[in-house]
Wavefront OBJ file of the C-alpha trace (Angstrom):
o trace
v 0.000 0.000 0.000
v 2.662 2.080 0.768
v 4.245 1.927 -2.950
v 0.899 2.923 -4.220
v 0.444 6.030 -2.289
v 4.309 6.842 -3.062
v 3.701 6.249 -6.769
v 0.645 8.585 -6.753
v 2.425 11.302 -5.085
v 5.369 11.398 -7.446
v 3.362 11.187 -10.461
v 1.049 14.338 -8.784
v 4.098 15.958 -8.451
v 5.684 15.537 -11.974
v 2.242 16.615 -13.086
v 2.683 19.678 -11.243
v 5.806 20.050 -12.407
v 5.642 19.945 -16.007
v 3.310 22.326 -15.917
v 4.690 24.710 -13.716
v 7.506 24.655 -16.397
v 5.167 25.180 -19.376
v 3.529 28.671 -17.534
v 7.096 29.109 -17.405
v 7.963 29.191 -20.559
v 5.635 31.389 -21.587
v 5.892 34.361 -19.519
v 9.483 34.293 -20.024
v 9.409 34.177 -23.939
v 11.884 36.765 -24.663
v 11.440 36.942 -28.856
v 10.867 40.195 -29.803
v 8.977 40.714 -33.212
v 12.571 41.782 -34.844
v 13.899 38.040 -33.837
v 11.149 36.261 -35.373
v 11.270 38.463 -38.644
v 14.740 37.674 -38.849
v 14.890 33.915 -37.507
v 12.087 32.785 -39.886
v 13.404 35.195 -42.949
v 16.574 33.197 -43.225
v 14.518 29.523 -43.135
v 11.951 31.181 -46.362
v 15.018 32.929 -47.806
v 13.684 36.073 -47.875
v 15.247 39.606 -46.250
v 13.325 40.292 -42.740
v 12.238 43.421 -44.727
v 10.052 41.623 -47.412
v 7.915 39.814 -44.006
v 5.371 41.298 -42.068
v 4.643 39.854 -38.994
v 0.493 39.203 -39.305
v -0.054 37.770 -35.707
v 1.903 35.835 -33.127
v 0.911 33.995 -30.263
v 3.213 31.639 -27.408
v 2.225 28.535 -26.338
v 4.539 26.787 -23.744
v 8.088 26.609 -25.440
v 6.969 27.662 -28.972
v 5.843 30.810 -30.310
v 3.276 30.548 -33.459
v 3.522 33.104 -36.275
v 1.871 34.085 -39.398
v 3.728 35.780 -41.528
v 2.989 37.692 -45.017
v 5.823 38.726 -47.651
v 5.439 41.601 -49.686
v 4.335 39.346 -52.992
v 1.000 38.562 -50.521
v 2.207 34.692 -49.686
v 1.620 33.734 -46.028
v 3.021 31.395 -44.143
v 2.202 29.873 -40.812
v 5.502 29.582 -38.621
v 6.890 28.119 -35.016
v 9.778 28.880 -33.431
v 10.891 26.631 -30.962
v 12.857 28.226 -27.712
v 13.828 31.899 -26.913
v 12.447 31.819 -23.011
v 14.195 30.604 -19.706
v 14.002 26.992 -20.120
v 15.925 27.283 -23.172
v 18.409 29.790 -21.816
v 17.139 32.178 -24.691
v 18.176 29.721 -27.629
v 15.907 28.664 -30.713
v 15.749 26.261 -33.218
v 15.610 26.179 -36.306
v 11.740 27.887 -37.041
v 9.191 25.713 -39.161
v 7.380 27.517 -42.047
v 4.566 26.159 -43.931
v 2.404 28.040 -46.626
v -1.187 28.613 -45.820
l 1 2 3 4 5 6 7 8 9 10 11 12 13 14 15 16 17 18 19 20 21 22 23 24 25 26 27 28 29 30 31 32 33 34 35 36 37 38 39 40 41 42 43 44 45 46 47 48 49 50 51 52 53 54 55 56 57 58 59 60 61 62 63 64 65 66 67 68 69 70 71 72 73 74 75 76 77 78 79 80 81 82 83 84 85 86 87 88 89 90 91 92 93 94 95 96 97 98
């Protein structure tokens, strides 16, 4: 009985845990708009000055873009990192056309 009880702790606790570090994440997300126009710019292979930045939103360790060039393409994008947990460092950013 006593395993059980110390089993259902630890997994309440990891629970906790993980997302503790998820709220964390996000309110420490330090990507300005200037990063993402020129993180994502180099992955479309475009100057950050042909991108406007449409809308952005941060979910846990990613921050979701949408992005429109000056010939009117869009593209949806997420950039992975830039907050605490990541010591400020990003990945690679993943853009897709809409």
């Amino acid at each position: 009985m006593r395993i059980r009880s110390f089993v259902f702790v630890a997994l309440a606790a990891g629970c906790g845990l993980v997302s503790g570090c998820s709220a964390i994440a996000t309110k420490t997300n330090s990507l300005s708009d200037a990063d993402i126009l020129s993180k994502t710019s180099g992955v479309l292979g475009l100057s950050p000055s042909d991108l406007t930045l449409v809308n952005r939103r941060t979910e846990g360790v990613n921050t979701y873009a949408t992005l429109r060039t000056k010939s009117g393409k869009t593209y949806a994008c997420t950039v992975n990192g830039g907050n605490l947990l990541s010591f400020g460092m990003t990945n690679p950013p993943v853009c897709n056309p809409m």
